[in-house]
N, C-alpha and C positions, 0 to 999 in steps of 0.2 A: 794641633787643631787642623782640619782638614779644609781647604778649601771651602763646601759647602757649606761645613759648621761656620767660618768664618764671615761670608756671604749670609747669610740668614741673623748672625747677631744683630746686622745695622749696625755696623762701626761700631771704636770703641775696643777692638779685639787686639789692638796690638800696646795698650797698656799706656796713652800716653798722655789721660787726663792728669791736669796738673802741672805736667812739664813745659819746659818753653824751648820752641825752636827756632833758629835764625836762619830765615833763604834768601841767600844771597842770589842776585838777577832772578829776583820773582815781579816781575812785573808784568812779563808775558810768557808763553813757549811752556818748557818744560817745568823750570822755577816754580813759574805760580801753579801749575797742578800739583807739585809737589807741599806747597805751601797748603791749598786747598784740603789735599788728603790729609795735609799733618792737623789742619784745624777741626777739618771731619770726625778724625780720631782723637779728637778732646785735650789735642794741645796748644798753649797759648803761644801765639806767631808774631814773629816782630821779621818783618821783611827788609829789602834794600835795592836798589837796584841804581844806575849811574845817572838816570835822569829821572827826576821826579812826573815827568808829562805823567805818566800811566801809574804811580807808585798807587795814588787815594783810590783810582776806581779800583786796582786790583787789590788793596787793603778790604776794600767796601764790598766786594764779590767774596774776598776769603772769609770776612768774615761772617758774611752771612753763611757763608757754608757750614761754618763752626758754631755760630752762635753766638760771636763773642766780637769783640774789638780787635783790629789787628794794628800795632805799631808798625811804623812806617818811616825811612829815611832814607834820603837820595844820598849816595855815598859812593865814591869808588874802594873796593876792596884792595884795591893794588897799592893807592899810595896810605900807608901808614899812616900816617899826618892826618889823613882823612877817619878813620878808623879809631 
């Protein structure tokens, strides 16, 4: 699919209603645009990030983006235990 074809669908074009994706340190920066796009593209999102300060509002932004509800938990990836 070509760029422009892809760009004119309105999302949705990389197949991934249905699925569920985990972004880790989506709270700010790159994370949560990434998180954003995945929800964009019709997948359901469950995020994390080390400190909950920012986890709700950027759940509450992605999911508006997506349409949908986004799960959400403060967790460090590193230690096990936590995980």
């Amino acid at each position: 699919m070509s760029p422009a074809t892809f760009d004119s669908c309105g999302g949705g074009g990389l197949g991934l209603r249905g699925r569920v994706a985990i972004v880790a340190a989506a709270s700010k920066g790159l994370g949560r645009a990434v998180a954003e796009e995945l929800a964009r593209e019709g997948a359901e999102v469950a995020i994390c990030a080390r400190t909950g300060r920012d986890l709700e509002a950027a759940a509450a932004a992605i999911g508006a983006a997506g349409g949908r509800d986004v799960f959400w938990q403060a967790l460090d990836v590193t230690d096990p235990a936590g995980v």
